[in-house]
N, C-alpha and C positions, 0 to 999 in steps of 0.2 A: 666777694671782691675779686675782681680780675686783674691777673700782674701781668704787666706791659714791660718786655724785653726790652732792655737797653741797645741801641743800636750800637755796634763799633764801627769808628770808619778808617779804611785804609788810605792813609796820605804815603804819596809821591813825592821825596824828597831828591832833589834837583841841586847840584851844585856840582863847580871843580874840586877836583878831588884833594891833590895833593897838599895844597895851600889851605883850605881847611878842615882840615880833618876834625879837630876839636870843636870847628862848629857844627860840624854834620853830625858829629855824634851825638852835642847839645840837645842838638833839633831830635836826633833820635828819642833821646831818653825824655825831652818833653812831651814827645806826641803817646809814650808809652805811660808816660806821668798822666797825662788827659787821658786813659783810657782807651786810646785807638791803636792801631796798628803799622806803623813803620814799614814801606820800601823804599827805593832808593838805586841808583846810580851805582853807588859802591859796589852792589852784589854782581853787577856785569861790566863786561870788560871794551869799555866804547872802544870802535873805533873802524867797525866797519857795518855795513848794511844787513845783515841778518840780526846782528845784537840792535841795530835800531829798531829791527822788527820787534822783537822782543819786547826793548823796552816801551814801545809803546802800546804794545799788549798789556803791559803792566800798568803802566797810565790808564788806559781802557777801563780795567780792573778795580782801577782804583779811584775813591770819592773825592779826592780832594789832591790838586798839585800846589805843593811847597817850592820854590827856588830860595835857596839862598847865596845870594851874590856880593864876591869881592873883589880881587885887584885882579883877576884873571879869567881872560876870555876861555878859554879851553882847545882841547884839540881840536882841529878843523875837519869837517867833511870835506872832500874833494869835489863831491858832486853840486855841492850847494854851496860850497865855499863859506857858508858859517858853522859855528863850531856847534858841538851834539849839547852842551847845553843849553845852546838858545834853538836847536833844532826840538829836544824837547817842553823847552814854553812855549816855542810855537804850537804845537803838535794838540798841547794842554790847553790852550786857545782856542784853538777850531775844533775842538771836542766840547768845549762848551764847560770847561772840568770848573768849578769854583776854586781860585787860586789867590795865594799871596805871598808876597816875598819878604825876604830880610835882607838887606842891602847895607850896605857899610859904610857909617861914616867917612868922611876923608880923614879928621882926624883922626880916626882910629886905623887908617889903613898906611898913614904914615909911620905909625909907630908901629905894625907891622913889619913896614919896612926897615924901623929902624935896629929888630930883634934880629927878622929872619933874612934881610938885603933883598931884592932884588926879584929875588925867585917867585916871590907869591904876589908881583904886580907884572901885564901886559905890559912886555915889551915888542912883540911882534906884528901885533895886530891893534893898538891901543882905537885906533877910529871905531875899527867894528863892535870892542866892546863899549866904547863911547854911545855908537848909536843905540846897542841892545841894551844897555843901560837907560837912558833916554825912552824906549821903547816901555820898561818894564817900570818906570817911574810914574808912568803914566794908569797906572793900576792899584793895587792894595799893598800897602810897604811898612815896614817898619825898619826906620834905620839901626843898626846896632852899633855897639863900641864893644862889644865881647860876650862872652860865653853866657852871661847874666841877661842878656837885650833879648838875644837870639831863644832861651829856655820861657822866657815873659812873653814874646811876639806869638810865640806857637803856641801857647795856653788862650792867651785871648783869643787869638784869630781862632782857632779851634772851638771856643766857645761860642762865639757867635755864630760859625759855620752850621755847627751840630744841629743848632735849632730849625736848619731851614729842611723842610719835612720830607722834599722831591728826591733824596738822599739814601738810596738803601742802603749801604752799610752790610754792617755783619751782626748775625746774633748767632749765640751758640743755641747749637739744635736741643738741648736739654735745657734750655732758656724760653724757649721758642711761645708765645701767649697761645694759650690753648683756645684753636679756632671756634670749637662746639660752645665754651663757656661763655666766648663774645657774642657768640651769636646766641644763645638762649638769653644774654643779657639786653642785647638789642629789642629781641622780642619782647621780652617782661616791660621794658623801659615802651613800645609804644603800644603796646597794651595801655600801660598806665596815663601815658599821654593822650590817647583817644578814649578814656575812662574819662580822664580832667577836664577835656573839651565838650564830651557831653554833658559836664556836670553843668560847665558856664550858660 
């Protein structure tokens, strides 16, 4: 019998930082709970054009983009004048990456506000993340009310992604299916199939 390595995939985790922090890590620890691999936004420090090269080297890299979105638009590029997280859904877009979001209730981003005030909803720019909202609703979503939506949304969506085959992933090189075994098994199997057809 031949063992077929389990793929891993690396998801790109996309969101403002400071505002949710306990959902991003959500998001971490459920894509680590599904078996895959966690990057992310946090590990670089947006905010000017070589880090976007980067990060979207890492998008490149990686099988699958996440955004998670709430009351805040993010730091602005200057050159494009929208902000580097909706610079990277775009980015994740025209790479063709299979993506999905979590997106936040209203009522749960009111009582946000009513913990943390002010700080973790657009007050500067509220149109533009109006529109990129709007923009990203029009895609694959799961709305959240907390840390419980956000750890559920990445399981499923995860689930259903993995299955789609065009996906390479990761396998560890000590996992790896032994190429000589598939292939001696290919042959024995149509051997036997062109045995069965001259039988008929």
């Amino acid at each position: 019998m031949v063992a077929f390595a389990r793929k891993r995939l690396q998801v790109f985790i996309s969101s403002t930082y400071t505002d949710l922090i306990p959902e991003g890590q959500a998001a971490v620890e459920a894509v680590l709970n599904a078996g895959h691999i966690p990057a992310g936004m946090e590990l670089f420090a947006a905010g000017d054009q070589s880090q976007m090269e980067v990060i979207q080297q890492w998008i490149d890299e990686s099988d699958v983009y996440m955004l998670i979105l709430g009351g805040r638009y993010g730091s602005i590029d200057p050159v494009s004048g929208k902000s580097y997280t909706q610079l990277e859904y775009d980015y994740a877009v025209t790479q063709g990456k299979p993506l999905f979001a979590c997106v936040i209730n209203e009522t749960a981003l009111e009582k946000k506000i009513r913990i943390a005030g002010t700080k973790i909803i657009e007050t500067t720019e509220p149109k533009l993340l109006n529109t990129f909202r709007n923009e990203v609703l029009n895609r694959m979503i799961k709305y959240w009310d907390d840390v419980k939506d956000i750890k559920l949304a990445v399981g499923d969506a995860l689930r259903e992604i993995e299955r789609r085959d065009h996906l390479v992933g990761w396998i560890k090189a000590d996992t790896q299916a032994d190429v000589v075994s598939l292939t001696n098994e290919i042959v024995r199997l149509s051997k036997e199939n062109a045995e069965l057809r001259n039988e008929v």
